[in-house]
C-alpha positions in Angstrom: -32.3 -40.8 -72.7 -31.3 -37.8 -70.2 -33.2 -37.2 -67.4 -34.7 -33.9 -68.0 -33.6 -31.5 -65.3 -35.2 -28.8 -62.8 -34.1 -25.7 -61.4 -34.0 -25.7 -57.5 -36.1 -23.6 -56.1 -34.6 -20.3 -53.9 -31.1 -21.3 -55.7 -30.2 -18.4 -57.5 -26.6 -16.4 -56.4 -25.3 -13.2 -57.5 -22.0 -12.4 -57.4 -21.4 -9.1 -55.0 -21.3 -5.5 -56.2 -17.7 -5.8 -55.2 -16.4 -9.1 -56.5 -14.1 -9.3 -59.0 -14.0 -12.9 -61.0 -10.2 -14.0 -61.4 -10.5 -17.3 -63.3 -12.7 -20.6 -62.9 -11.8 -23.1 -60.4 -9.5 -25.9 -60.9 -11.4 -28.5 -62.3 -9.5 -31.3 -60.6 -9.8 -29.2 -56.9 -11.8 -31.3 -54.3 -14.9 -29.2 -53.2 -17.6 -31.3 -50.2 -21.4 -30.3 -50.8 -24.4 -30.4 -48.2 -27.3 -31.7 -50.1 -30.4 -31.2 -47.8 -33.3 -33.7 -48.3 -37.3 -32.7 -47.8 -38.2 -33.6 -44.0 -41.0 -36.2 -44.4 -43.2 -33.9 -42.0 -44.2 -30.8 -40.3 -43.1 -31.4 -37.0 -45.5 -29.4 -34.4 -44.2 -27.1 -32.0 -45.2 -27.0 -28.0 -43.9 -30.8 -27.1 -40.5 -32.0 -26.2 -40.3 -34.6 -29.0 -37.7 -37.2 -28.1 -35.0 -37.2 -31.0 -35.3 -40.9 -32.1 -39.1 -40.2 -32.3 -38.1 -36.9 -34.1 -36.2 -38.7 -36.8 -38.7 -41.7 -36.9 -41.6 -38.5 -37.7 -39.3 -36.1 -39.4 -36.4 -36.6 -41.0 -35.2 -37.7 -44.3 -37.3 -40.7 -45.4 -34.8 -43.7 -46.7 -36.2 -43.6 -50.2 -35.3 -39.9 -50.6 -32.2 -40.6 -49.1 -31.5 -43.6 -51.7 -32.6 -41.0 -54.7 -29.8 -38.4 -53.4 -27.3 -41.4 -53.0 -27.9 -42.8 -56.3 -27.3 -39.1 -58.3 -24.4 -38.5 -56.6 -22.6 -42.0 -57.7 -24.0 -41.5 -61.0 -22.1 -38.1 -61.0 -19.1 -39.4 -60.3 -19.3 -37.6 -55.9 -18.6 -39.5 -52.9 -20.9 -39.8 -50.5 -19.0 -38.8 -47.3 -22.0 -39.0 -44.4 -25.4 -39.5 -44.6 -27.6 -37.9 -42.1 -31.3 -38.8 -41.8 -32.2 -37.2 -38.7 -30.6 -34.1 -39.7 -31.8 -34.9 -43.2 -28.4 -34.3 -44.7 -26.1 -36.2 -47.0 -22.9 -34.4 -47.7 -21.0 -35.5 -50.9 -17.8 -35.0 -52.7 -15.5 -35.1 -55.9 -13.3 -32.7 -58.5 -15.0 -29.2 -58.6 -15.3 -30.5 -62.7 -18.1 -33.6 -61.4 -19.8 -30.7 -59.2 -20.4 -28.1 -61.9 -21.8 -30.8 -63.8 -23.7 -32.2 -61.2 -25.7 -29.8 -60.0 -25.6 -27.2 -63.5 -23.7 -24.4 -62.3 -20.1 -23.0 -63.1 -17.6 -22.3 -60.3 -15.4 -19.4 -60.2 -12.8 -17.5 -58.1 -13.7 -14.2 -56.8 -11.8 -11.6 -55.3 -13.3 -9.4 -52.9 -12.3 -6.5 -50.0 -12.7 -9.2 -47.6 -11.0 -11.3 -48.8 -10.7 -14.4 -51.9 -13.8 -17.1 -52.1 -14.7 -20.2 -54.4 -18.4 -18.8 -55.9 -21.1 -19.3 -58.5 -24.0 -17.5 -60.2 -27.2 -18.3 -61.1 -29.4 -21.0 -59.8 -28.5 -24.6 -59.8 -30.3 -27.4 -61.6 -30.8 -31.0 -60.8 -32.6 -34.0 -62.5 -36.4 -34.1 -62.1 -36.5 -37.3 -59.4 -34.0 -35.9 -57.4 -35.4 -31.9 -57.3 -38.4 -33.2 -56.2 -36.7 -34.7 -52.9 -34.3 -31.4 -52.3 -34.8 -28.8 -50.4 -31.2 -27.2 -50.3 -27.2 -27.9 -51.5 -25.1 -25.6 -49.6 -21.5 -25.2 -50.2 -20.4 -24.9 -53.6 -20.3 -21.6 -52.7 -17.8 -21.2 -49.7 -18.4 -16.8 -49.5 -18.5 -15.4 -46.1 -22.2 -15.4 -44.9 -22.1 -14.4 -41.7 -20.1 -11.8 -39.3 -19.6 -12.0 -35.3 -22.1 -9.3 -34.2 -19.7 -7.4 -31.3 -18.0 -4.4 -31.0 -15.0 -3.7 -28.5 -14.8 -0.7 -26.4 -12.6 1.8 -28.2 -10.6 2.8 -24.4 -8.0 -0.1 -24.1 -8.2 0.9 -20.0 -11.5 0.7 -20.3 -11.7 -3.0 -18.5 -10.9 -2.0 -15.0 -14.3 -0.2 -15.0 -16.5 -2.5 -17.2 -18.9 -4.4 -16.3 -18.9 -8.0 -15.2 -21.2 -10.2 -16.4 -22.2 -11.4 -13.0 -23.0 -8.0 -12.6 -25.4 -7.9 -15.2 -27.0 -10.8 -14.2 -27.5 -9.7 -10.7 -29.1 -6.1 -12.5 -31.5 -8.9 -14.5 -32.4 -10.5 -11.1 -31.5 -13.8 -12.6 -32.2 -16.5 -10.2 -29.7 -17.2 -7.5 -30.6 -20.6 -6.5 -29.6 -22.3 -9.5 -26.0 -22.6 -11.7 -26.7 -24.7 -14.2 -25.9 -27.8 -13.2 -27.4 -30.7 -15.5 -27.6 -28.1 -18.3 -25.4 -27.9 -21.3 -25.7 -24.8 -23.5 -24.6 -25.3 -27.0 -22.4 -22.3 -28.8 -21.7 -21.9 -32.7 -19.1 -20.3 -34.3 -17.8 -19.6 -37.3 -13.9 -19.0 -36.5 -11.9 -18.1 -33.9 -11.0 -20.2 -30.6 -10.3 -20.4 -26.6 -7.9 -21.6 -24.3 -8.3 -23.5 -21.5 -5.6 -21.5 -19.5 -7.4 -18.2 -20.5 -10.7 -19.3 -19.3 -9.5 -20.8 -15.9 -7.8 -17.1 -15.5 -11.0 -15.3 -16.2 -13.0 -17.7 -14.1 -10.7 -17.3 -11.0 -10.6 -13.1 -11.6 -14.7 -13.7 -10.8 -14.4 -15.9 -7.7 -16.8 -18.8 -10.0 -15.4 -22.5 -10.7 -14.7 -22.4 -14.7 -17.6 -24.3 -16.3 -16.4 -27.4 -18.7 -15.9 -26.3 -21.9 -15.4 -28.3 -25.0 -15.0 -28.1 -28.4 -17.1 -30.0 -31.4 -15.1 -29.7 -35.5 -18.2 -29.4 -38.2 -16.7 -29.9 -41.2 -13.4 -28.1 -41.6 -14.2 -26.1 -38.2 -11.5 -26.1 -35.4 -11.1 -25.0 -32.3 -8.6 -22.5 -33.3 -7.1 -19.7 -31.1 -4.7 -16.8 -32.3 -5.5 -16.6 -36.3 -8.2 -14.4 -36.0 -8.3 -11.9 -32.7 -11.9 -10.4 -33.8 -13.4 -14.3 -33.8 -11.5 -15.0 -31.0 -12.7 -12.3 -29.3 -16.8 -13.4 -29.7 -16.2 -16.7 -28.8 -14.4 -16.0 -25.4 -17.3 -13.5 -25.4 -20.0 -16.2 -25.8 -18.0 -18.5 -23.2 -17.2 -16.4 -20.8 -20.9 -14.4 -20.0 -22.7 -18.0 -20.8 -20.1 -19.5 -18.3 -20.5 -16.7 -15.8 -24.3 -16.7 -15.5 -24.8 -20.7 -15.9 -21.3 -21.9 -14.2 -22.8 -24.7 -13.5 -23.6 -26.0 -16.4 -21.5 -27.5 -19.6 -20.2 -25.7 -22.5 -20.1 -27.2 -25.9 -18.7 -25.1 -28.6 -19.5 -26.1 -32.1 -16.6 -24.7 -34.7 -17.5 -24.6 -38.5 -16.2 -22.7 -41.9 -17.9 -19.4 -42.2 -20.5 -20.1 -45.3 -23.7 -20.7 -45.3 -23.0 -24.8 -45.6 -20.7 -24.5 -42.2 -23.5 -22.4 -40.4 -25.8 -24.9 -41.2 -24.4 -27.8 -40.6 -22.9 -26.4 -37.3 -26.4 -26.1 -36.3 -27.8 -29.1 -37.0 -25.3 -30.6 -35.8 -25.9 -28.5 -32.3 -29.8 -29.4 -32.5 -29.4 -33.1 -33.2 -26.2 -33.8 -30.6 -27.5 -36.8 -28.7 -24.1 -37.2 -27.4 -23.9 -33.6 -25.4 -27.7 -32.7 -25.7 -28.0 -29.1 -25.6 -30.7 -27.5 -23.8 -29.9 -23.9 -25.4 -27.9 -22.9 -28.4 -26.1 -19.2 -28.3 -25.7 -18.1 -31.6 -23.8 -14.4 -31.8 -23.7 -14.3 -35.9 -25.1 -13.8 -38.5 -25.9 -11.5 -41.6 -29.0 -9.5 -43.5 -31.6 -11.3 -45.2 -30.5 -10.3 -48.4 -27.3 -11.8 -48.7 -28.9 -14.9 -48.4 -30.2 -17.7 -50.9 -34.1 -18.8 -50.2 -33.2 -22.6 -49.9 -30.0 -21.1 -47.7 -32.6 -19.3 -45.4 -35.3 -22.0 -45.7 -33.3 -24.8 -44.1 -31.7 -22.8 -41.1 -35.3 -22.0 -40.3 -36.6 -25.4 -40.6 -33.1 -26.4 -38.8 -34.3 -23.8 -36.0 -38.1 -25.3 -36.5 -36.3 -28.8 -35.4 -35.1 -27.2 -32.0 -38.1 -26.0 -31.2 -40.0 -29.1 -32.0 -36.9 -31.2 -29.3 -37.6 -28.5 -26.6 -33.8 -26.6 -27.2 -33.9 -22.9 -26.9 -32.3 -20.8 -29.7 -31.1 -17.5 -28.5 -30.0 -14.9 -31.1 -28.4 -11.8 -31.8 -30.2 -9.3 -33.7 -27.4 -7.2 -35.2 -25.1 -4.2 -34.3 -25.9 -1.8 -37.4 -29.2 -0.6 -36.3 -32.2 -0.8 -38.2 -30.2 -1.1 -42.2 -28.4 -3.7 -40.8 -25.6 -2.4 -42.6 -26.5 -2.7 -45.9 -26.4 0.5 -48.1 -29.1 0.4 -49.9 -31.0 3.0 -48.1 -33.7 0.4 -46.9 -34.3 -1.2 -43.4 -33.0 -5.0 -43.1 -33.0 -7.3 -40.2 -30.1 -9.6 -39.4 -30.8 -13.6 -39.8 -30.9 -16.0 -38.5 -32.5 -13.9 -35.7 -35.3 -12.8 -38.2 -36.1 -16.7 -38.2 -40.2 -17.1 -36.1 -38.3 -20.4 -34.4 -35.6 -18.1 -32.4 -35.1 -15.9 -29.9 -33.7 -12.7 -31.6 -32.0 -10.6 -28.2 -31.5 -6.6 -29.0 -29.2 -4.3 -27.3 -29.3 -1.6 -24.3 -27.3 0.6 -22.8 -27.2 -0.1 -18.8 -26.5 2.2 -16.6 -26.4 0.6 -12.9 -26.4 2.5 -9.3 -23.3 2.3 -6.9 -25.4 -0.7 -5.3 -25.7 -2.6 -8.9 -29.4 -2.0 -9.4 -30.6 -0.2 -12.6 -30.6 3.0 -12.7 -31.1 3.9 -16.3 -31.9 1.8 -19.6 -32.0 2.9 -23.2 -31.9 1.9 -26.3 -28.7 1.0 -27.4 -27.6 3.1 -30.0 -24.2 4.4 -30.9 -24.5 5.5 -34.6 -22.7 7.0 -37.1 -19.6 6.3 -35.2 -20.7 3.3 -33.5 -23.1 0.4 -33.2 -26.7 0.0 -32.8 -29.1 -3.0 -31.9 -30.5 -4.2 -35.0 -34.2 -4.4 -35.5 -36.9 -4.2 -37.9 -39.3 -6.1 -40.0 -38.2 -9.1 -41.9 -38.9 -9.6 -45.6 -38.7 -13.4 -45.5 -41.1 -14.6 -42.7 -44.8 -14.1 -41.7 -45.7 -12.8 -38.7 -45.8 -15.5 -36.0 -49.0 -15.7 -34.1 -46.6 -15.1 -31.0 -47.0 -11.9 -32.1 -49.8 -10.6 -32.8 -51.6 -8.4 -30.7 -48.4 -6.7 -30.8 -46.9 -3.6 -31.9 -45.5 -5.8 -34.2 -48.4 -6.5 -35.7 -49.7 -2.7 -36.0 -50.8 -1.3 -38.9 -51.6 -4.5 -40.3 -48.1 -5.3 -40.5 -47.9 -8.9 -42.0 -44.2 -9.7 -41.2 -41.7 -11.2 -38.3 -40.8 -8.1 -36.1 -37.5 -8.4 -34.6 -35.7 -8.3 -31.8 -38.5 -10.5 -28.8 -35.6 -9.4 -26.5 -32.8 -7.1 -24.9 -29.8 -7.4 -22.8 -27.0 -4.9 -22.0 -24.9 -4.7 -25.1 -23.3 -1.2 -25.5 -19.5 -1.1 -25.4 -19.8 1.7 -23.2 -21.7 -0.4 -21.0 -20.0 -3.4 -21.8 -18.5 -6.7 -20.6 -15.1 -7.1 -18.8 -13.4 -10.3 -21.0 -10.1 -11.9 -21.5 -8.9 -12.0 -25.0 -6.1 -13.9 -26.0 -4.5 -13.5 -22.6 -5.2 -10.0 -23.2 -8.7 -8.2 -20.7 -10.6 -6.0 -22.8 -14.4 -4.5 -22.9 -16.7 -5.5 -25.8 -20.2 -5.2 -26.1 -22.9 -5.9 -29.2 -25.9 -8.1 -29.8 -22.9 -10.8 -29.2 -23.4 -11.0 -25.5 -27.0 -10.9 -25.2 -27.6 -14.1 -26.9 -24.8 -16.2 -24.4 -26.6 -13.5 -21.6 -29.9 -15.1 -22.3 -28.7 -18.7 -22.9 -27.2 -18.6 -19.9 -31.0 -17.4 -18.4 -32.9 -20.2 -20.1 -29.8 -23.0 -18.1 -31.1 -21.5 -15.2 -34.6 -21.7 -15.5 -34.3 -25.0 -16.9 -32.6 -26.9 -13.5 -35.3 -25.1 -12.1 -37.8 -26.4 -13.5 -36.3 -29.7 -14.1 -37.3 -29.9 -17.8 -36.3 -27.8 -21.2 -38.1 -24.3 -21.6 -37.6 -25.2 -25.6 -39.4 -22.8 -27.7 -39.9 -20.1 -25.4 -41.1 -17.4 -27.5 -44.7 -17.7 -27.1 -44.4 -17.7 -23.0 -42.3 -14.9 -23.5 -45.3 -12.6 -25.0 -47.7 -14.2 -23.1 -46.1 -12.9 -20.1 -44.5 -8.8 -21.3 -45.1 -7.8 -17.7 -42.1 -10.3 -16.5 -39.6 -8.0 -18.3 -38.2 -4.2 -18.1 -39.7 -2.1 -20.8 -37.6 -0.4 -22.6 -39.0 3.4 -24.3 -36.1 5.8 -24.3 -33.9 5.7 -27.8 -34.1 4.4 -31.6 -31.7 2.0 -33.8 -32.5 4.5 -36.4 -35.9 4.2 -38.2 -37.3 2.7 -35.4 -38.1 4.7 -32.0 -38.9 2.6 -28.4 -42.6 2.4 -27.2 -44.5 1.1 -24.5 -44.9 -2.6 -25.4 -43.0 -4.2 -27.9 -40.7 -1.9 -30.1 -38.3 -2.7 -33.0 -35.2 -1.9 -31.0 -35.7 -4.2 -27.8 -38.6 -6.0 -27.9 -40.4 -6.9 -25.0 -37.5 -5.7 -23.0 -35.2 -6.6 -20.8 -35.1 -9.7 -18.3 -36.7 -9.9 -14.7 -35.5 -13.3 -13.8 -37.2 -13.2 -10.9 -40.2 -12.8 -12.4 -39.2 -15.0 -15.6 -38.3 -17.8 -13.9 -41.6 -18.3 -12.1 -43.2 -17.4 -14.8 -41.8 -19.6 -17.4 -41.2 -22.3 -14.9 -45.1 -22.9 -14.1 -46.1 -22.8 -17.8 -43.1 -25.4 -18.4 -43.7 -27.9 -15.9 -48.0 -28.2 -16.4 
C-alpha cells in the first residue's frame, strides 16, 4: 500500500517573470540534494555552547536521521554525507529518481542571467518522513544570491581611496590588539584570490598578510579569474577583514551560488571544529521574496546555531536602498541580513579630515545612478526583543528592522583593493560586514572569549556608536536613534570594545 504523501511546508517555487522553460531535464543527469532534518531542540541564545554539547542538545536526532536514510534508498538516491550536528544528509541519483522522490518536475530555464536547472510548485514527501523535514535545497540550482559591492566608476580613482586601515583608525578600533588567536570565517558564492595578490596588497599597507585559506562546499572552489565581479568581493572581504584583524586567520568558505550552496557553506562555517570561527563575514545575499520559506527558515535557524556556539554573524544589508531592487514598487530588505540571529551592517558615506578623523558622515545613498544601503522592515521575521524600545519598534511596528549597523561603504568613499593584480576602489554593504568582522576579532583577543551573538549588547549600549541623521536609502530618512538606513550607527571601538568586553567576560 503507498505511503500517503505530504506537501512540505514553505516549499512552493515560481518560476521568474523572466524565465523562459526550454525542455525538462535529462532524466539520467546526476543532480545532489540537501535534505535538512528537524533540530531535536530550541537551542537558547546568551551561552557559548560547546559544539559536541550542541549536537548532543540540538541536532538531528538518529532516528530522524534513519527515517531520511531509509527514503532515500527506497528511492533509488545515494546517500553521500550525513550530517547530524549540522542536521543535514545530502543525497543523490538520476534527476528521473529525484522528481519522483520528492513530487516535483525539473526543468531547464533560460534566463537574462544566465541558464539554471528549476522547478515549480511545492514538493511532496511521504507522511513519516515530512514530519522529520524541515528543508531540501537544491533541486533547484537558480542564482539566490548576489555579491552586494559596487566599484568606483574613476579607474584612477585608487590613488586617492581610502585604505581600510584608514577607516579603522576613523572607527577608533582598538590598537592593542590584531587578531591573533582569532579566525574569521568568509562565504562566498564564486569568485577566488591569490596568494601572490594578497601578499602584494599586504606589503602596499606596511601589515604582515594574514593566513588565508580556502574550504570547497559542495562544488565550490577557490577559483580566481572566471568571474572578475566575484573575484572582486572576495579580495574585498579578505583584504579589509585582513587589514583590520591581521593578526588573525582567514578561512574562506567557496560554494555554488543557490540557495543549497549558501546554506551548506554556512553551516559548514558555523559547525568547523577544525578552523573554529569566531566571526563569519558574509557580503551576499538577495530580497526576501526570492526566497522559499523552508529556504529562509533553515539559514535562520543555521544563523540561530551561531549564536547559540558564541560565533558572530556579520551581514550586509544591500546596495539598492530601501526596494532592494526589486520592481515591484514596495520596500524589501535583503536576507540573510533581515535574519534576528545576524548582524545586518548598512552603509555611509565618510568623509575624513587631512588628520584621518571624521569630519562628515551620511547616509549612504547614491540613487538613481548609483547604490544605496539597503534597509527596511522585513516581512519574514518578528521583531526581536533586541529591539524594542526602538525606533524600530515605533508605531507598533511588529517586524525585524534592518540594518543594527553602519560602516563606510560608498564607492565615492571607498576602499583601495587589488583585483586580479589589478588596484581598484569599490565600496557597498560588501565591506562593512568583513569591516565589522574584523571589529568583533579584535574585541574578542581582547576579551579572551567569543562576543557571539552580539546584537543585544549592541542596543543595550547606542551611545558606544556614531549616530548617523543626515540622508535616506529612499523611503526611509535618518533619525536620532536607530533609523532604517544605518542603524545604531557607526562604530566607536574605543568605546565598543570596553563596552562589549565587560558584558562578555562577567
Amino acid at each position: 500500500m503507498m505511503q500517503e504523501r505530504m506537501t512540505l511546508d514553505g516549499s512552493r517555487k515560481a518560476a521568474p517573470p523572466d524565465a523562459s522553460r526550454i525542455a525538462s531535464v535529462d532524466p539520467h543527469e546526476r543532480v545532489e540534494a540537501t535534505i535538512v532534518i528537524k533540530r531535536r531542540d530550541e537551542p537558547k541564545i546568551g551561552g557559548r555552547m560547546a559544539r559536541a554539547d550542541f549536537a548532543a542538545a540540538h541536532g538531528a536526532h538518529q532516528d530522524d536521521i534513519n527515517v531520511v536514510t531509509r527514503f532515500a534508498h527506497d528511492a533509488g538516491l545515494t546517500v553521500v554525507a550525513s550530517h547530524p550536528e549540522r542536521r543535514t544528509v545530502r543525497v543523490a541519483g538520476p534527476a528521473e529518481a529525484m522528481k519522483a522522490a520528492f513530487g516535483t518536475q525539473l526543468s531547464l530555464y533560460e534566463t537574462p542571467r544566465g541558464r539554471y536547472r528549476g522547478r515549480v510548485g511545492a514538493l511532496t514527501l511521504p507522511a513519516d518522513v515530512a514530519s522529520v523535514v524541515d528543508a531540501v535545497l537544491g533541486l533547484d540550482n537558480r542564482p539566490i544570491a548576489k555579491p552586494h559591492l559596487r566599484s568606483h566608476a574613476d579607474p584612477n580613482a585608487a590613488a586617492k581611496a581610502l585604505r581600510p586601515t584608514d577607516v579603522a583608525k576613523a572607527y577608533s578600533f582598538p590598537t592593542s590588539a590584531d587578531g591573533t588567536g582569532q579566525t574569521i570565517g568568509i562565504i562566498e558564492l564564486g569568485g577566488g584570490f591569490r596568494q601572490s595578490d594578497l601578499e602584494t596588497y599586504f606589503r602596499s599597507l606596511g601589515i604582515q598578510k594574514p593566513q588565508v585559506s580556502a574550504v570547497g562546499v559542495l562544488t565550490g572552489t577557490n577559483n580566481p579569474g572566471v568571474d572578475t565581479n566575484s573575484d572582486g568581493e572576495v579580495m574585498l572581504d579578505i583584504e579589509v577583514a585582513g587589514a583590520v584583524a591581521p593578526g588573525a586567520s582567514i578561512v574562506v568558505y567557496f560554494a555554488p551560488n543557490t540557495d543549497q550552496g549558501f546554506h551548506d557553506a554556512l553551516t559548514t562555517a558555523v559547525h568547523d571544529a577544525q578552523h573554529n570561527p569566531s566571526v563569519i563575514s558574509i557580503s551576499w545575499g538577495g530580497p526576501e521574496s526570492n526566497w522559499t520559506r523552508q529556504a529562509s527558515n533553515a539559514m535562520n535557524a543555521a544563523l540561530q546555531d551561531a549564536a547559540a556556539l558564541g560565533v558572530t554573524v556579520t551581514v550586509a544589508a544591500g546596495d539598492d536602498g530601501s526596494t532592494d531592487g526589486v520592481s515591484d514598487g514596495a520596500d524589501h530588505v535583503d536576507f540573510p541580513a533581515s535574519s534576528p540571529f545576524a548582524l545586518a551592517c548598512g552603509g555611509t558615506r565618510l568623509e575624513l579630515t587631512a588628520g584621518g578623523a571624521i569630519a562628515r558622515e551620511t547616509v549612504w545613498n547614491d540613487l538613481p545612478n548609483g547604490g544605496a544601503t539597503g534597509g527596511g522592515f522585513s516581512d519574514l521575521f518578528q521583531l526581536p526583543a533586541y529591539q524594542n524600545g526602538t525606533n524600530a519598534a515605533g508605531g507598533g511596528n511588529a517586524m525585524r528592522g534592518v540594518p543594527d549597523v553602519a560602516g563606510n561603504a560608498d564607492p565615492v568613499s571607498g576602499y583601495r583593493v587589488l583585483v586580479d593584480g589589478s588596484p581598484e576602489v569599490i565600496g557597498g554593504t560588501s565591506a562593512v560586514a568583513p569591516l565589522f568582522a574584523g571589529l568583533v576579532a579584535l574585541i574578542n583577543e581582547l576579551s579572551g572569549t567569543p562576543l557571539g551573538f552580539w546584537n543585544p549588547v549592541l542596543y543595550a549600549n547606542p551611545g558606544k556608536l556614531h549616530d548617523i541623521t543626515q540622508g535616506n536609502n529612499g523611503t526611509f530618512s535618518a533619525a536620532t536613534g536607530w533609523d532604517a538606513n544605518t542603524g545604531l550607527g557607526t562604530p566607536d571601538g574605543s568605546q565598543l570594545a570596553p563596552a562589549s568586553s565587560k558584558v562578555v567576560t562577567t
